[in-house]
C-alpha positions as CSV (number, residue, x, y, z in Angstrom):
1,X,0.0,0.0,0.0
2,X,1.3,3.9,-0.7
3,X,2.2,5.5,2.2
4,X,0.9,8.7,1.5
5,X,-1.4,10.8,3.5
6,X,-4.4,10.4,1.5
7,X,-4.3,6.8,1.9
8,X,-4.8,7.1,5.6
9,X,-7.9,9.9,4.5
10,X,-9.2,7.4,1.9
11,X,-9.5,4.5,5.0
12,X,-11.1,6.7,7.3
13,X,-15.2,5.8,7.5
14,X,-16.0,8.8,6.3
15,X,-17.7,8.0,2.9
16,X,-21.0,6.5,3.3
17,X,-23.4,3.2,2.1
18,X,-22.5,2.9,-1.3
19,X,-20.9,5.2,-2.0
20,X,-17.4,3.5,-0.1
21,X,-16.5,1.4,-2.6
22,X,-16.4,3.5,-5.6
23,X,-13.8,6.3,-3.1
24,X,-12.3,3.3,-2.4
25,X,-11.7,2.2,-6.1
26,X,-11.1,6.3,-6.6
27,X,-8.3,6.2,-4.4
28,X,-6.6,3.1,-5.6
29,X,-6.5,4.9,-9.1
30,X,-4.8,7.5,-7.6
31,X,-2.4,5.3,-5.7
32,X,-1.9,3.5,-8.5
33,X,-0.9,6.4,-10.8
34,X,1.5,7.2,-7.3
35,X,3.2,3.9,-8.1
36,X,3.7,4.4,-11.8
37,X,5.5,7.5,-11.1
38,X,7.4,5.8,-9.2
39,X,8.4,3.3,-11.5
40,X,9.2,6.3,-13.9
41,X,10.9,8.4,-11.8
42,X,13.4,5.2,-10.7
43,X,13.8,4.1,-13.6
44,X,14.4,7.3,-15.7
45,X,17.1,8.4,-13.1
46,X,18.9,4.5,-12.6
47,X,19.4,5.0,-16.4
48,X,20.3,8.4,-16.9
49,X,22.8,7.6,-13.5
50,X,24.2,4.5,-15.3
51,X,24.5,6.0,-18.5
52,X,26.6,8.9,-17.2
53,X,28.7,7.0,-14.9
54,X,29.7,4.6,-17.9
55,X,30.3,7.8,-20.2
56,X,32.5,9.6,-17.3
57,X,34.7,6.1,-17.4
58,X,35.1,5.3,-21.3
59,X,35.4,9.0,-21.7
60,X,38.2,9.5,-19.1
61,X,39.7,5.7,-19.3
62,X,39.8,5.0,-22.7
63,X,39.6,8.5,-24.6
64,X,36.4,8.0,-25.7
65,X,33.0,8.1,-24.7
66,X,29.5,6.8,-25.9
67,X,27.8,8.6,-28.0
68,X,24.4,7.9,-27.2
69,X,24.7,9.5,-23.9
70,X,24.8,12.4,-24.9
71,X,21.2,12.2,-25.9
72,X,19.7,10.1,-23.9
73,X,18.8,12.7,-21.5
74,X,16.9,14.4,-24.1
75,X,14.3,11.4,-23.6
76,X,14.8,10.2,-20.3
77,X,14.9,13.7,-18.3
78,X,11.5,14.8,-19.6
79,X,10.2,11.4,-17.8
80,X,11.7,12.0,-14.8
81,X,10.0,15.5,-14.4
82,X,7.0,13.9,-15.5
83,X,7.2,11.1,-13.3
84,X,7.5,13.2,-10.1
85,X,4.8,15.5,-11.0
86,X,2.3,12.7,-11.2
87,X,3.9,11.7,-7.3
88,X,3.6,15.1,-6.2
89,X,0.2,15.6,-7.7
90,X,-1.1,11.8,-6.2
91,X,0.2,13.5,-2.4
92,X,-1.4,16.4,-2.8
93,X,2.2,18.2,-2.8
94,X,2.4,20.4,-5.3
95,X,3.1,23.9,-4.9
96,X,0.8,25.8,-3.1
97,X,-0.6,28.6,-1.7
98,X,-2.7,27.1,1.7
99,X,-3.4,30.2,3.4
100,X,-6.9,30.8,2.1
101,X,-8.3,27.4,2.5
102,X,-6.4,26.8,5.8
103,X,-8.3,30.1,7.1
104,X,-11.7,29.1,6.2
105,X,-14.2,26.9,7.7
106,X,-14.9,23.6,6.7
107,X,-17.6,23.5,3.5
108,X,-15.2,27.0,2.3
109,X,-12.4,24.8,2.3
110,X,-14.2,21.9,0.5
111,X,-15.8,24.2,-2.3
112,X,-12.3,26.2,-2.7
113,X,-10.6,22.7,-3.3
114,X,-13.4,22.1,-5.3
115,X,-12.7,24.5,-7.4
116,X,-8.8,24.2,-7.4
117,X,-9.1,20.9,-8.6
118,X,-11.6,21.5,-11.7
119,X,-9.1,24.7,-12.3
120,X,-6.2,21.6,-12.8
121,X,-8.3,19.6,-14.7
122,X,-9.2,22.2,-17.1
123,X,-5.4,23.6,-16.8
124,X,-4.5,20.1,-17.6
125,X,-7.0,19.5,-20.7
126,X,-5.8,23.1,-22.5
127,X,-1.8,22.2,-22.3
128,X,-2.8,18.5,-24.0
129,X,-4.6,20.4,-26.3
130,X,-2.6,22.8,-26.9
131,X,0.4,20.9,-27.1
132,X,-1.0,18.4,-30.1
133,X,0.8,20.8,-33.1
134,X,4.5,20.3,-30.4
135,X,3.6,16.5,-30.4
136,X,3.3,15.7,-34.1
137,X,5.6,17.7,-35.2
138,X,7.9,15.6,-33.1
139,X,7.1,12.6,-35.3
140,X,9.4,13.4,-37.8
141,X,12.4,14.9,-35.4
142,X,14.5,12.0,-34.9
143,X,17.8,12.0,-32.3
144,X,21.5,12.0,-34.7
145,X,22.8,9.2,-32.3
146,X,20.5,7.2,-30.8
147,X,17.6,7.0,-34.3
148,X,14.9,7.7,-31.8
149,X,11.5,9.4,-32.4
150,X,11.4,12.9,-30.4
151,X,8.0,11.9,-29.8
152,X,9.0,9.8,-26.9
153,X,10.6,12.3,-25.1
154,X,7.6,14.5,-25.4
155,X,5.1,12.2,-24.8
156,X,5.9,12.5,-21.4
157,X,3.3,15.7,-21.0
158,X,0.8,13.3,-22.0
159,X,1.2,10.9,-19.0
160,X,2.1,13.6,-16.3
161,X,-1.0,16.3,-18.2
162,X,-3.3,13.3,-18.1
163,X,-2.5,11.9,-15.0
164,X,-2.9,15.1,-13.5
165,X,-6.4,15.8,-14.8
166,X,-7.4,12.3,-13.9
167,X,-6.4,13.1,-10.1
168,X,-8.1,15.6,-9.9
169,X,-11.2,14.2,-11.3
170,X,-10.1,11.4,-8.9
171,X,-10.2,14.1,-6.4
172,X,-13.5,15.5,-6.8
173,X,-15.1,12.3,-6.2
174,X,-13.4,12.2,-2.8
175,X,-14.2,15.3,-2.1
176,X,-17.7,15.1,-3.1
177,X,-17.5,12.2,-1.0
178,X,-16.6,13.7,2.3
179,X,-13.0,12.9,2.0
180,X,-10.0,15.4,2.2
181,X,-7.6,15.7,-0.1
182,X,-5.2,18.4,1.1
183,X,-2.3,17.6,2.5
184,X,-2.3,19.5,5.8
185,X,0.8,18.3,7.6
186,X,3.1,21.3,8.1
187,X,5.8,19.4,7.8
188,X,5.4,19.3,4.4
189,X,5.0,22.9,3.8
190,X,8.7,23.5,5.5
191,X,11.7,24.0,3.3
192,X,13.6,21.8,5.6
């Protein structure tokens, strides 16, 4: 199980009859998202870290170095960021502003949330949209080295864009269903 806070908030009795299962199945969705980014984000990184570390050697032990890795970042870095957005989104850690919601009462909080989170979603549906001229032309840009499509590289905004909006869709429901989503340990909030 994800040991994030909205696990513990998704466990609580809080939803009701029926409705339990289905913020149960919501938050498995979003946990399960959690995980993929996770996969992503170790997987992206091991590479990249491996990559480099084999370069640095070849390129300082025998005079030359792999040529590939100096492009592979240009397809694995992009995943990375993506990867840890979709994390940071499935917490509820993003960056953000708390002060007005943490002043308010409890159904001002709920409705401002609700709001924030239909803001990401349609935030989220505008930059896929948007970004559909970026993505095809990135079907015919292909890296010197490596022969790869650019396309994988940038099809990392459609996992972490899409992932986001279906969070906070995912969210909603919770909401709606008398769960919270906010993260309200301080201890996240701290630079330390």
């Amino acid at each position: 199980m994800i040991d994030s806070d909205r696990s513990d908030a998704a466990g609580s009795g809080e939803g009701r009859g029926r409705m339990r299962p289905f913020l149960r199945l919501a938050q498995g969705v979003i946990d399960l998202l959690e995980w993929s980014g996770k996969l992503i984000a170790a997987g992206t990184l091991s590479v990249l870290f491996v990559a480099l570390l084999t370069n640095v050697i070849l390129r300082y032990g025998a005079g030359k170095g792999i040529p590939w890795a100096y492009e592979i970042h240009a397809i694995l870095l992009p995943w990375l960021v993506a990867g840890g957005i979709v994390i940071a989104t499935a917490r509820s850690r993003n960056i953000a502003i708390t002060l007005l919601p943490e002043l308010a009462g409890a159904r001002v909080r709920r409705a401002f949330m609700l709001f924030v989170e239909a803001a990401i979603i349609v935030i989220s549906i505008s930059v896929l949209w948007s970004s559909q001229p970026i993505l095809r032309a990135s079907t015919f840009q292909t890296l010197s080295t490596l022969g790869v499509k650019a396309i994988w590289g940038y099809s990392s905004m459609v996992y972490s864009f899409g992932a986001m909006a279906i969070i906070a869709a995912l969210d909603i429901v919770l909401l709606l269903g008398g769960k919270s989503v906010m993260d309200d340990d301080p201890a996240h909030a701290s630079l330390s």
